[in-house]
C-alpha positions in Angstrom: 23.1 4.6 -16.6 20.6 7.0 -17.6 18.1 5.8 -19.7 18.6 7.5 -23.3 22.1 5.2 -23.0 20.1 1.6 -21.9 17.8 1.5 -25.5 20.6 1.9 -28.1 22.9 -0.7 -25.7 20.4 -2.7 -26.4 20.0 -2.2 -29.8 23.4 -2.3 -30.1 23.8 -6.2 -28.9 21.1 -6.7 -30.6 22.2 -6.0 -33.7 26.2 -7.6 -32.6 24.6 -10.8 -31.7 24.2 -12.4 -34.7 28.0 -11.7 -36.3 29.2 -12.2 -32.4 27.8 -16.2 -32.8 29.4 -16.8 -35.9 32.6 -15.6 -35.2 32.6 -17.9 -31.7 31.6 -20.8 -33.9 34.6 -20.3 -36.9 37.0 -19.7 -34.3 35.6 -22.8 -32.0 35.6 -25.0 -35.2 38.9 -23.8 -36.7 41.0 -23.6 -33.5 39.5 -27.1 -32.7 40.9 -28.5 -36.1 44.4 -26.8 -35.4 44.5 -28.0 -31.5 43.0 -31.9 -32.8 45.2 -32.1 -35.5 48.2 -31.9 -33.0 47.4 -34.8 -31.3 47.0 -38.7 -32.1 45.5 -39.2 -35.7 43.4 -42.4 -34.5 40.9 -40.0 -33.2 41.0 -37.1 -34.5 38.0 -38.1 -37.2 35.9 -38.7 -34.6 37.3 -36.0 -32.4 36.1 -33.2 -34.8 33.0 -34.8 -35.7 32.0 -34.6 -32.0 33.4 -31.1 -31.6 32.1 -29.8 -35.0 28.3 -30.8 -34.2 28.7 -28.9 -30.6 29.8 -26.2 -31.9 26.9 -26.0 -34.7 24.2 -26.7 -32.2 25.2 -24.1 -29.9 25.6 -21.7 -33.2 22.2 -22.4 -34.0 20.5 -22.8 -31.0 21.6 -19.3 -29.8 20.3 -17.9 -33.3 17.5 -19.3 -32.6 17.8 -17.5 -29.0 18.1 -14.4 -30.7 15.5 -14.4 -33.3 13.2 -15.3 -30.6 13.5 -12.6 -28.3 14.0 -10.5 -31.5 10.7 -11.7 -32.4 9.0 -11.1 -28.8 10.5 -8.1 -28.7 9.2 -6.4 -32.1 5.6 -8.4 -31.2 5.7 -6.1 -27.6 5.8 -2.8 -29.7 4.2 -3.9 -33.2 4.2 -0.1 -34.4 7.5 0.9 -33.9 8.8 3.9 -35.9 12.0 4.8 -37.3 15.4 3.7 -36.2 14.2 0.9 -34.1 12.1 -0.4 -36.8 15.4 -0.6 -39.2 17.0 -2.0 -36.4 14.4 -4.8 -35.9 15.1 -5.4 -40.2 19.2 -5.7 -39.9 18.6 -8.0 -37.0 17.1 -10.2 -39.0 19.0 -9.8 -41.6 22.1 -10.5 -39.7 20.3 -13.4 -38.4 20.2 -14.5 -41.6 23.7 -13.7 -42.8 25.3 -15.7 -39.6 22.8 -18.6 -40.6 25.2 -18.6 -44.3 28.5 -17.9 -42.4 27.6 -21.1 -40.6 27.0 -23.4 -43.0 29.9 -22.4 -45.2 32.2 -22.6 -42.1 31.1 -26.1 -41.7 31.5 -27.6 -45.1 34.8 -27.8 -45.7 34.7 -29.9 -41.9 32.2 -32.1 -43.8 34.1 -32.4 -47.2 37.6 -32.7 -46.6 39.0 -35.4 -45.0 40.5 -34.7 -40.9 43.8 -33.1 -40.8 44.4 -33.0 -44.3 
């Protein structure tokens, strides 16, 4: 790979990490309600509270993961110019954003009853 390609790869996943978490947690937390819901309902309740608190804490820790090296990355190179400083902004942003999709992909888990 030459090495104008390995920056914007990079950038690239760094920018598709964010959205990339969210989407693994909805899908973890809605194909867990679907696949729970088939089974036994004497523990599903406690089923999806166990599953529904993984998946979160693995949502968040890797956003934390991210804005991290985001972070230590942008502190390395504190005068960066142009497309890698906009870059840098819809990271965060995105970071952001998947912070939101998060929480509203886990309140209807928290309001509604199991399997209703």
């Amino acid at each position: 790979m030459s090495d104008a390609i390995k920056p914007s790869l990079g950038n690239l996943l760094q920018v598709l990490a964010p959205p990339l978490i969210w989407f693994l947690h909805l899908t973890t937390v809605y194909a867990a309600e679907a696949l729970i819901c088939i089974g036994p309902a004497g523990a599903a309740a406690t089923m999806m509270a166990w599953t529904n608190s993984l998946a979160t804490a693995a949502a968040l820790a890797a956003l934390l993961l991210t804005a991290w090296t985001l972070h230590r990355g942008n502190a390395r190179h504190t005068q960066s110019l142009g497309s890698s400083r906009f870059l840098h902004g819809v990271s965060h942003l995105l970071i952001v954003l998947s912070l939101l999709g998060i929480a509203w992909t886990i309140l209807p888990t928290i309001f509604l009853p199991t399997c209703a």
